[in-house]
PQR file with spaces between the fields and no chain letter, atoms N, CA, C, O and H, PARSE charges and radii, in Angstrom:
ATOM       1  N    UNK     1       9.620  -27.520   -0.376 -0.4000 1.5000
ATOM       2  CA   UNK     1       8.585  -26.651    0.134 -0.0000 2.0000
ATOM       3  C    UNK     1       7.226  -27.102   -0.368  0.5500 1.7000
ATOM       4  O    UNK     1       7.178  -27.635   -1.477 -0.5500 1.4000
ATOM       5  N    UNK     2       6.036  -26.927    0.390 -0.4000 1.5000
ATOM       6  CA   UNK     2       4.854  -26.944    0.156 -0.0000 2.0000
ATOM       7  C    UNK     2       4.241  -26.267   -1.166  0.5500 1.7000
ATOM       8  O    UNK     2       4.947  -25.351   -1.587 -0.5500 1.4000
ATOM       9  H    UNK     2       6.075  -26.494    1.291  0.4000 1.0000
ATOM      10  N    UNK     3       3.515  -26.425   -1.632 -0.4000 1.5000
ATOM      11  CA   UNK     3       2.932  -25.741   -2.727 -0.0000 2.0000
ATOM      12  C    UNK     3       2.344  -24.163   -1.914  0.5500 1.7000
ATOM      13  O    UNK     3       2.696  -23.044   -2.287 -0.5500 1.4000
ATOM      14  H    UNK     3       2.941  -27.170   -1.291  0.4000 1.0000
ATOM      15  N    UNK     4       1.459  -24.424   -0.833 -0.4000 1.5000
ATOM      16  CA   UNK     4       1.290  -22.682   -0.160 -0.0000 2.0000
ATOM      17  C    UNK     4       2.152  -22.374    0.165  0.5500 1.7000
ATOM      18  O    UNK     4       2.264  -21.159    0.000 -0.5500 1.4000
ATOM      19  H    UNK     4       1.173  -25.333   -0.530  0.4000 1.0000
ATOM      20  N    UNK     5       3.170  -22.918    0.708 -0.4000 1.5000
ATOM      21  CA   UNK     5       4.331  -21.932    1.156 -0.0000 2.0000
ATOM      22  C    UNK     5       5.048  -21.091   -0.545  0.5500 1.7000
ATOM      23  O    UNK     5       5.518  -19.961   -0.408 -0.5500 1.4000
ATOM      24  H    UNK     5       3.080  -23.905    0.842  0.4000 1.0000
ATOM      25  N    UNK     6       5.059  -21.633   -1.779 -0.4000 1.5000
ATOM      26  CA   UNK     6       6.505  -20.985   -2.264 -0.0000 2.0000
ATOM      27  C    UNK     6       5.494  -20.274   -3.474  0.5500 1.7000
ATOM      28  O    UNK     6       6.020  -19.712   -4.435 -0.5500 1.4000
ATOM      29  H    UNK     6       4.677  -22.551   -1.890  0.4000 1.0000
ATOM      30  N    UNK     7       4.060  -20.347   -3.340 -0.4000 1.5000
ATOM      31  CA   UNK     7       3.184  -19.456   -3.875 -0.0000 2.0000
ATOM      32  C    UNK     7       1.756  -19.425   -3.517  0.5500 1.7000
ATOM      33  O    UNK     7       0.741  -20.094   -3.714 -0.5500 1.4000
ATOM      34  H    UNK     7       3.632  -20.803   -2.560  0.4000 1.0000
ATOM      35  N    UNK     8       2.132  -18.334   -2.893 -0.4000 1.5000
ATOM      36  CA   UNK     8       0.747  -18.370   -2.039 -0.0000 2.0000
ATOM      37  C    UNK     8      -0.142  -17.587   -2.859  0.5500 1.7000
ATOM      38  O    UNK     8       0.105  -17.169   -3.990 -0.5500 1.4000
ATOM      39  H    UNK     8       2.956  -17.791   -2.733  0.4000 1.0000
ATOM      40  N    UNK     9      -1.304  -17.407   -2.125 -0.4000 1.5000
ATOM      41  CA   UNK     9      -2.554  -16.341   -2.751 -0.0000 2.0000
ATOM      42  C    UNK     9      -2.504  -15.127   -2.292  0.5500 1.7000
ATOM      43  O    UNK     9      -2.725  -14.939   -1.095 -0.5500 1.4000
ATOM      44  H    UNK     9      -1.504  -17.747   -1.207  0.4000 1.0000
ATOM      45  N    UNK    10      -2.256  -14.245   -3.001 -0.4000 1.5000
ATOM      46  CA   UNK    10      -2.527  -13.082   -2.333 -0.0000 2.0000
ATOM      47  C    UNK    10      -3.300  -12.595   -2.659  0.5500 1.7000
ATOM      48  O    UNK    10      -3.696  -12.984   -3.758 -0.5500 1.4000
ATOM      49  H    UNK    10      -2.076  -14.398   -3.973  0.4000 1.0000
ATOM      50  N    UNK    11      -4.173  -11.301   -1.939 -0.4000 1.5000
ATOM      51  CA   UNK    11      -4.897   -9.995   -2.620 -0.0000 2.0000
ATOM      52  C    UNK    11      -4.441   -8.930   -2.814  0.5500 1.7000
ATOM      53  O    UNK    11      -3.557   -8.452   -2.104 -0.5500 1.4000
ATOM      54  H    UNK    11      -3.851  -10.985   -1.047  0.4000 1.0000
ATOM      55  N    UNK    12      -5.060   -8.223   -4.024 -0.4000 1.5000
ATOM      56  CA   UNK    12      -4.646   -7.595   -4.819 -0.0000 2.0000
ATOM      57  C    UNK    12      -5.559   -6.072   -4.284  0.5500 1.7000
ATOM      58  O    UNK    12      -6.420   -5.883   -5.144 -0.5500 1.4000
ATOM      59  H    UNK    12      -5.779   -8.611   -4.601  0.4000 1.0000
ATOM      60  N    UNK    13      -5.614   -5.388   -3.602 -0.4000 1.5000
ATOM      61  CA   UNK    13      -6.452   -4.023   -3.637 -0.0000 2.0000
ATOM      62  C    UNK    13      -6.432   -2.698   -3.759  0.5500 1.7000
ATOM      63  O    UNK    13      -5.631   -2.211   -2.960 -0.5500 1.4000
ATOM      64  H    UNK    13      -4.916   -5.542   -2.904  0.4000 1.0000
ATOM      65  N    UNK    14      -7.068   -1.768   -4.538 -0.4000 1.5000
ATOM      66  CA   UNK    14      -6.928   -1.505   -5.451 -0.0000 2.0000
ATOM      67  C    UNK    14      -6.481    0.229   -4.662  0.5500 1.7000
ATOM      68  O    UNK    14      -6.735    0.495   -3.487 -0.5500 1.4000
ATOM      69  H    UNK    14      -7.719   -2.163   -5.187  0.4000 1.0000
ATOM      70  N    UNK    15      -5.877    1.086   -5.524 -0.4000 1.5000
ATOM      71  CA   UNK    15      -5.594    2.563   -4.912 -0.0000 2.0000
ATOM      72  C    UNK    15      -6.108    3.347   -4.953  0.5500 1.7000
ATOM      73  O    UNK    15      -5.844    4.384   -4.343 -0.5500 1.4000
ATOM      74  H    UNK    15      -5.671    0.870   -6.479  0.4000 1.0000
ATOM      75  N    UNK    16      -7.370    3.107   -5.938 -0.4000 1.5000
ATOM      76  CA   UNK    16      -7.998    4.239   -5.952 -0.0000 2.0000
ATOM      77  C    UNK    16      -9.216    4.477   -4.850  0.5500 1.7000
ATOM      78  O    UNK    16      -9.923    5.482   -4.913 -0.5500 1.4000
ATOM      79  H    UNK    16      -7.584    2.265   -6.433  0.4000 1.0000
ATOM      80  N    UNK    17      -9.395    3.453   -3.829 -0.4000 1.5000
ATOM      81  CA   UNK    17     -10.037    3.331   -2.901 -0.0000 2.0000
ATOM      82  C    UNK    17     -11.620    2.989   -3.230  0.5500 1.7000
ATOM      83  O    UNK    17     -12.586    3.502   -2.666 -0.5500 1.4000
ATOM      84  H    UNK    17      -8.820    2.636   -3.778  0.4000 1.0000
ATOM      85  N    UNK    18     -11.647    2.097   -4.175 -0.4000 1.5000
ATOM      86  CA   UNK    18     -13.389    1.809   -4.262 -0.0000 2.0000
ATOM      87  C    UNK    18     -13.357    0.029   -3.554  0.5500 1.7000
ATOM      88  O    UNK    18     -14.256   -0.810   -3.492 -0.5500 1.4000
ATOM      89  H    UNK    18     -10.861    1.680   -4.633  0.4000 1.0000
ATOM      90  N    UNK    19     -12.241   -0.004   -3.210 -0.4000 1.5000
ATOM      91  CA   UNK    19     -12.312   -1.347   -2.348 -0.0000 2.0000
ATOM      92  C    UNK    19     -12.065   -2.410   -3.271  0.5500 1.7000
ATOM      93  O    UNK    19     -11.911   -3.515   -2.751 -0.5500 1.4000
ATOM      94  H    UNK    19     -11.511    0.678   -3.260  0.4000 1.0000
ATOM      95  N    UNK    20     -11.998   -2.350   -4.367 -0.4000 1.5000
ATOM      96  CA   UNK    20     -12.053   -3.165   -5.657 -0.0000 2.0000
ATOM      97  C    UNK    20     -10.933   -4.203   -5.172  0.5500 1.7000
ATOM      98  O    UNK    20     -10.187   -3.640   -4.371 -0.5500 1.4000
ATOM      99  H    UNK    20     -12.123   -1.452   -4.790  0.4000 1.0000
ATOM     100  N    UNK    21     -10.614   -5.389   -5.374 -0.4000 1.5000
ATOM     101  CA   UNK    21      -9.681   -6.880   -4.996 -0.0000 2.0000
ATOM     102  C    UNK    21      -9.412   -7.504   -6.030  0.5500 1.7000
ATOM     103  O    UNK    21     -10.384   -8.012   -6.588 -0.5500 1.4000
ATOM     104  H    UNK    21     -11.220   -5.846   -6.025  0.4000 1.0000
ATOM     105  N    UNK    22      -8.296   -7.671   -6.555 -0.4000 1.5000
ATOM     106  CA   UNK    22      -8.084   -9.248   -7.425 -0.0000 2.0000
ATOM     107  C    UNK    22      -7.486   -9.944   -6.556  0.5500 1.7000
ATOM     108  O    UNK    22      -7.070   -9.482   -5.494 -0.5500 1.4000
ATOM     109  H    UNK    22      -7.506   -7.258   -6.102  0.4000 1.0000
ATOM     110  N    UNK    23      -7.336  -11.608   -7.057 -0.4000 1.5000
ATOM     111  CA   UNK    23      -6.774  -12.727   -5.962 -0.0000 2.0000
ATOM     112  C    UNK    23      -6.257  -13.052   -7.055  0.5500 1.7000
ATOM     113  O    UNK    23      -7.008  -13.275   -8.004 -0.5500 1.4000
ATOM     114  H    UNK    23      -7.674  -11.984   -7.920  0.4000 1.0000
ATOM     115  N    UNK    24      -4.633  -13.179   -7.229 -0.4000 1.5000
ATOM     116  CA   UNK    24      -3.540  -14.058   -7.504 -0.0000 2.0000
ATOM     117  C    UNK    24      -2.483  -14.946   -6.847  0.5500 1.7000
ATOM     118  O    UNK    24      -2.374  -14.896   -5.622 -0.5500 1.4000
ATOM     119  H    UNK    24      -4.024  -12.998   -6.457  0.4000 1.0000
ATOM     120  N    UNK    25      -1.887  -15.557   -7.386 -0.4000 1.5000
ATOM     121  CA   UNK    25      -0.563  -15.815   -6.626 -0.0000 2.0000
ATOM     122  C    UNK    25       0.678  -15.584   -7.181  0.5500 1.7000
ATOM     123  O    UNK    25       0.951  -15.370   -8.362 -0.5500 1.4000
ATOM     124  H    UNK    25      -1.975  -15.598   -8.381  0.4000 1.0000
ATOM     125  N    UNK    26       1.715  -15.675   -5.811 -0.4000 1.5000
ATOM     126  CA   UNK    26       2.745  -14.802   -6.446 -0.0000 2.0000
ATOM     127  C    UNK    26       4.169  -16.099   -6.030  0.5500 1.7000
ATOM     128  O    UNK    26       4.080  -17.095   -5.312 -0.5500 1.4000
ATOM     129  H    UNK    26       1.493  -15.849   -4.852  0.4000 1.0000
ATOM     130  N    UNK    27       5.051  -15.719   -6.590 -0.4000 1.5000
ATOM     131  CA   UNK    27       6.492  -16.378   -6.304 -0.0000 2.0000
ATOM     132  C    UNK    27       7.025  -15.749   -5.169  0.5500 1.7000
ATOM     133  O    UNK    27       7.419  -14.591   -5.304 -0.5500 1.4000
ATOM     134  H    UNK    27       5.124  -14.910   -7.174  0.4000 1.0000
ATOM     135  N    UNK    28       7.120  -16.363   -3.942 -0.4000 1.5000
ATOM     136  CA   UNK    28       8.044  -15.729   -3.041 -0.0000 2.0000
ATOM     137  C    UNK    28       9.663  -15.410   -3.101  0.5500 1.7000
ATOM     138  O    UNK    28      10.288  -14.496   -2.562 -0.5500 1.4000
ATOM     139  H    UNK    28       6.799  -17.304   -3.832  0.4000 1.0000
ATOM     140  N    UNK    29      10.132  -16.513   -3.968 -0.4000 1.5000
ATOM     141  CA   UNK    29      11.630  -16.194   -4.584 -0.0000 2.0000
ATOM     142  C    UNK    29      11.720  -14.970   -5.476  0.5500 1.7000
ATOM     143  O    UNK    29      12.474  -14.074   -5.094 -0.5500 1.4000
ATOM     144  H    UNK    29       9.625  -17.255   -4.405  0.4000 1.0000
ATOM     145  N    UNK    30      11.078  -14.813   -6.576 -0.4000 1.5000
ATOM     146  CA   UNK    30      11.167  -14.201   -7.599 -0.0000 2.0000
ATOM     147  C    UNK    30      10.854  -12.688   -6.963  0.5500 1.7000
ATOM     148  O    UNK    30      11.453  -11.622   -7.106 -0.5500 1.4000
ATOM     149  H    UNK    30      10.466  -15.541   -6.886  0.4000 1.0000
ATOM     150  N    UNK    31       9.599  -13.063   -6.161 -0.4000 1.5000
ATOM     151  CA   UNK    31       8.847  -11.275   -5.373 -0.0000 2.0000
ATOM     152  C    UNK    31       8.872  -11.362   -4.188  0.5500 1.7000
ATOM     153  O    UNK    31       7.750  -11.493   -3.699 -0.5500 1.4000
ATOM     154  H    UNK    31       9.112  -13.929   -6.045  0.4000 1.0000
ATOM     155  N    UNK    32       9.836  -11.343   -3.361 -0.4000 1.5000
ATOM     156  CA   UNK    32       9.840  -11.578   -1.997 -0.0000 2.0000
ATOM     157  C    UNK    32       9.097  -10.175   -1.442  0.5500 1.7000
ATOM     158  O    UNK    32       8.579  -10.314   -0.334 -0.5500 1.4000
ATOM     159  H    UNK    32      10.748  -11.237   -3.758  0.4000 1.0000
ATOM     160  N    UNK    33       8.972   -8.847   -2.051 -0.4000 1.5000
ATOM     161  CA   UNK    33       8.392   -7.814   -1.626 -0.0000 2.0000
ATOM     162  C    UNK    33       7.134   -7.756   -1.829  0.5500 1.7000
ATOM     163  O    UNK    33       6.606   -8.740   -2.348 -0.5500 1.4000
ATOM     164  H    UNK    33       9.393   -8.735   -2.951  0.4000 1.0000
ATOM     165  N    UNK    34       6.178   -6.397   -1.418 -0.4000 1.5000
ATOM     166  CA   UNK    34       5.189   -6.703   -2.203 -0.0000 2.0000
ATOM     167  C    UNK    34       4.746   -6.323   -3.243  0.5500 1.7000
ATOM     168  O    UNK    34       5.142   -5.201   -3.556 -0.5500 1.4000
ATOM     169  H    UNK    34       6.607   -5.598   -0.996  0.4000 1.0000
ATOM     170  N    UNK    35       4.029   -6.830   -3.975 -0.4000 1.5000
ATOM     171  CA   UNK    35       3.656   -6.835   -5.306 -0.0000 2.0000
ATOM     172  C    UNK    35       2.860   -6.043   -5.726  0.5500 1.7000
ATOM     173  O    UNK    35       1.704   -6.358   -5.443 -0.5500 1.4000
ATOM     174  H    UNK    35       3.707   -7.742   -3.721  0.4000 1.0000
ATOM     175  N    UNK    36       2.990   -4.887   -6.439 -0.4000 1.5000
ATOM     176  CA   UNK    36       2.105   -3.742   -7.293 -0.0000 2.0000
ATOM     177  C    UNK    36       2.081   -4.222   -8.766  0.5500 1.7000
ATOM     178  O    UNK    36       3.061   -4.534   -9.442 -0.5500 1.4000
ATOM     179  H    UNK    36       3.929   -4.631   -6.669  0.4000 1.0000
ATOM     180  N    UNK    37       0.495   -4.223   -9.218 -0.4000 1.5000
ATOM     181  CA   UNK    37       0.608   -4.135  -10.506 -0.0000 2.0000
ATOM     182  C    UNK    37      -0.613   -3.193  -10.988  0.5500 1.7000
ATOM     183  O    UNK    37      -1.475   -2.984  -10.134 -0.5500 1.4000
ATOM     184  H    UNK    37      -0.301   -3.969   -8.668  0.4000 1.0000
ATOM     185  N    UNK    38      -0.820   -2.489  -12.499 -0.4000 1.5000
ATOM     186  CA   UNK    38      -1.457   -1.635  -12.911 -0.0000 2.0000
ATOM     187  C    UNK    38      -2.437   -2.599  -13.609  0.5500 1.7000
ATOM     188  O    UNK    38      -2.068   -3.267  -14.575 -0.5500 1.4000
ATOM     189  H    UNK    38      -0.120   -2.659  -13.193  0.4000 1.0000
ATOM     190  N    UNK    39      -3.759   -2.670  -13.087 -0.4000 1.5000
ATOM     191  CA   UNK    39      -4.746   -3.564  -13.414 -0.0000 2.0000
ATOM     192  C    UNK    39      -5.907   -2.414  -13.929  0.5500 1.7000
ATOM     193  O    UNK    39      -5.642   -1.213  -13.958 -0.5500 1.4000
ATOM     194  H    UNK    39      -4.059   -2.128  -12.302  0.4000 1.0000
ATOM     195  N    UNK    40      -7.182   -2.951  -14.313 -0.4000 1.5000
ATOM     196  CA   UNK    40      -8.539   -2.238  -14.570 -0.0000 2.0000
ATOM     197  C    UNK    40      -9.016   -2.211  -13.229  0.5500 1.7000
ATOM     198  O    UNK    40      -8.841   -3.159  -12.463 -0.5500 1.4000
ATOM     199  H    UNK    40      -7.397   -3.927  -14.289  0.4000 1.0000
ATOM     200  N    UNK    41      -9.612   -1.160  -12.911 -0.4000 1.5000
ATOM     201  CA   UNK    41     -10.551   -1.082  -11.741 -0.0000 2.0000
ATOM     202  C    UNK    41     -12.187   -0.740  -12.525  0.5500 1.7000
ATOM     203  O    UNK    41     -12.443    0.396  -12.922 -0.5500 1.4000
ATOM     204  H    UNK    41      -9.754   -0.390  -13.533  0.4000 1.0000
ATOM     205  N    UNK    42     -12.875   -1.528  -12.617 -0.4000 1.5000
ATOM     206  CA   UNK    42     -14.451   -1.779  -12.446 -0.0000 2.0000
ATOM     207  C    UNK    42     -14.901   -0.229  -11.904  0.5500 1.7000
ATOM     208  O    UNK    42     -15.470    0.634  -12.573 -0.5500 1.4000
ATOM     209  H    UNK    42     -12.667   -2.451  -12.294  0.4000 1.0000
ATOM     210  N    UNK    43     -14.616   -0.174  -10.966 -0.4000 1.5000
ATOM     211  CA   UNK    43     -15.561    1.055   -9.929 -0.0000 2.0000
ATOM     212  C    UNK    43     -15.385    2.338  -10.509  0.5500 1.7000
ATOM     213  O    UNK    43     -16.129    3.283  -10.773 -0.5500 1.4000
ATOM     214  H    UNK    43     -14.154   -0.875  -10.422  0.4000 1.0000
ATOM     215  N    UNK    44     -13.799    2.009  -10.663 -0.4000 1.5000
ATOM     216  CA   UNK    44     -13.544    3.590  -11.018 -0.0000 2.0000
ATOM     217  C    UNK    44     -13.236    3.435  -12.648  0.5500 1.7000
ATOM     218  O    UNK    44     -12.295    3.990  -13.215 -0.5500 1.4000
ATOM     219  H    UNK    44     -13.195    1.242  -10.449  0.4000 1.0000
ATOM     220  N    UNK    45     -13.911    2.840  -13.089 -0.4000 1.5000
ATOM     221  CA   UNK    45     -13.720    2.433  -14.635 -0.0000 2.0000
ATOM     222  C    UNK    45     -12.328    3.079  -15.141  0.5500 1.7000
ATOM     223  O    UNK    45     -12.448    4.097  -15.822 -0.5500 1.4000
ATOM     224  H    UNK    45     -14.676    2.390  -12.628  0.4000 1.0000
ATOM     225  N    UNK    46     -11.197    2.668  -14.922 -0.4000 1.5000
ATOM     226  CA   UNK    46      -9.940    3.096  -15.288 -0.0000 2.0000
ATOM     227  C    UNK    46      -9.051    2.502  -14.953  0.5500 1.7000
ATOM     228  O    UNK    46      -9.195    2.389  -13.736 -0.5500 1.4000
ATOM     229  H    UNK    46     -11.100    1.841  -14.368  0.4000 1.0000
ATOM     230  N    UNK    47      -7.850    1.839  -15.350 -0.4000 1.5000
ATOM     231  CA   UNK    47      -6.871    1.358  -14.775 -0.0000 2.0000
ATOM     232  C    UNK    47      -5.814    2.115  -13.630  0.5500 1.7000
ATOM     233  O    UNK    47      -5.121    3.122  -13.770 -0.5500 1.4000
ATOM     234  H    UNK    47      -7.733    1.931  -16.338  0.4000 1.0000
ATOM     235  N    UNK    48      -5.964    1.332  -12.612 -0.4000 1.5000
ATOM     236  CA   UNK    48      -5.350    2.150  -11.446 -0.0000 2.0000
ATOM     237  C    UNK    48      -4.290    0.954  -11.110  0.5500 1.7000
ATOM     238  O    UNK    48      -4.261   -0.104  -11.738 -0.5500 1.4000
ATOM     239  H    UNK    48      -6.527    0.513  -12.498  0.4000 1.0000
ATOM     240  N    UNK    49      -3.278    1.336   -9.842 -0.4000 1.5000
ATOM     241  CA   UNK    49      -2.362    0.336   -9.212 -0.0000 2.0000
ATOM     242  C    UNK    49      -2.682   -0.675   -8.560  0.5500 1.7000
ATOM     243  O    UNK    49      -3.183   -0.072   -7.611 -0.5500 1.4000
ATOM     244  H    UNK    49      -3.301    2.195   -9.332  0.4000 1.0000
ATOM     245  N    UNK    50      -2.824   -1.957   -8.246 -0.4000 1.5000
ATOM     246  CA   UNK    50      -3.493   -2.320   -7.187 -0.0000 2.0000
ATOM     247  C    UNK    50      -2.074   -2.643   -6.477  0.5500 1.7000
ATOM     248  O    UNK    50      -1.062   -2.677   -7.177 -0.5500 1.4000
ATOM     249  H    UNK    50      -2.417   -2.447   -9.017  0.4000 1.0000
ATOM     250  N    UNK    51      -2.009   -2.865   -5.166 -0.4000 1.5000
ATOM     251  CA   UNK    51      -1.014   -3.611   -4.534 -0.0000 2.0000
ATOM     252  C    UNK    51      -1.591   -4.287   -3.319  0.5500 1.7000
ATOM     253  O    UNK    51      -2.693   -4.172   -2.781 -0.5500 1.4000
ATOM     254  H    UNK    51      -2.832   -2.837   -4.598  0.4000 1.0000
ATOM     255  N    UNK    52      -0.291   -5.200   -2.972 -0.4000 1.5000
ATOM     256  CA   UNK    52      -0.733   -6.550   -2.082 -0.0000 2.0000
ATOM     257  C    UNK    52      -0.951   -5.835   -1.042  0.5500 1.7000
ATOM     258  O    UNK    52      -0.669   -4.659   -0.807 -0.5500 1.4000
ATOM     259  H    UNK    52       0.604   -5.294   -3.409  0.4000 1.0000
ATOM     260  N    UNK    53      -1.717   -6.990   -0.145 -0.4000 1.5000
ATOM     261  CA   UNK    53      -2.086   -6.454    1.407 -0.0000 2.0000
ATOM     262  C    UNK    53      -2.241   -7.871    1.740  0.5500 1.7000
ATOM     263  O    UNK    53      -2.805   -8.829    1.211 -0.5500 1.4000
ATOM     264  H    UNK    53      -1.946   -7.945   -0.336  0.4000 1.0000
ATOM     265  N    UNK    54      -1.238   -7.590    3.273 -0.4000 1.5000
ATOM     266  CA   UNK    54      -1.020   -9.090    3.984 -0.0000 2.0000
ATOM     267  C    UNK    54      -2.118   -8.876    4.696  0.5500 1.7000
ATOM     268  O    UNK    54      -2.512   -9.727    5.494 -0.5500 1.4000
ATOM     269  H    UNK    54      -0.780   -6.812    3.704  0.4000 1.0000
């Protein structure tokens, strides 16, 4: 496989709705779903969920 295909970039945006984004990449084997993680949000100065969006 390609290097984009078996980890691509995704974005990361955020739940608390201030629009806030991180850009990582992820393992499609390991996370074939999508990916939530509990990051800092800037806007809303607090750590909130962010999850992927295709």
């Amino acid at each position: 496989m390609a290097r984009n295909q078996l980890r691509p970039i995704v974005r990361m945006r955020s739940t608390a709705g201030t629009g806030t984004t991180y850009v990582t990449r992820k393992n499609r084997r390991n996370d074939p779903d999508r990916m939530v993680l509990r990051k800092y949000d800037p806007a809303a100065r607090r750590h909130v969920e962010f999850r992927e969006e295709r």
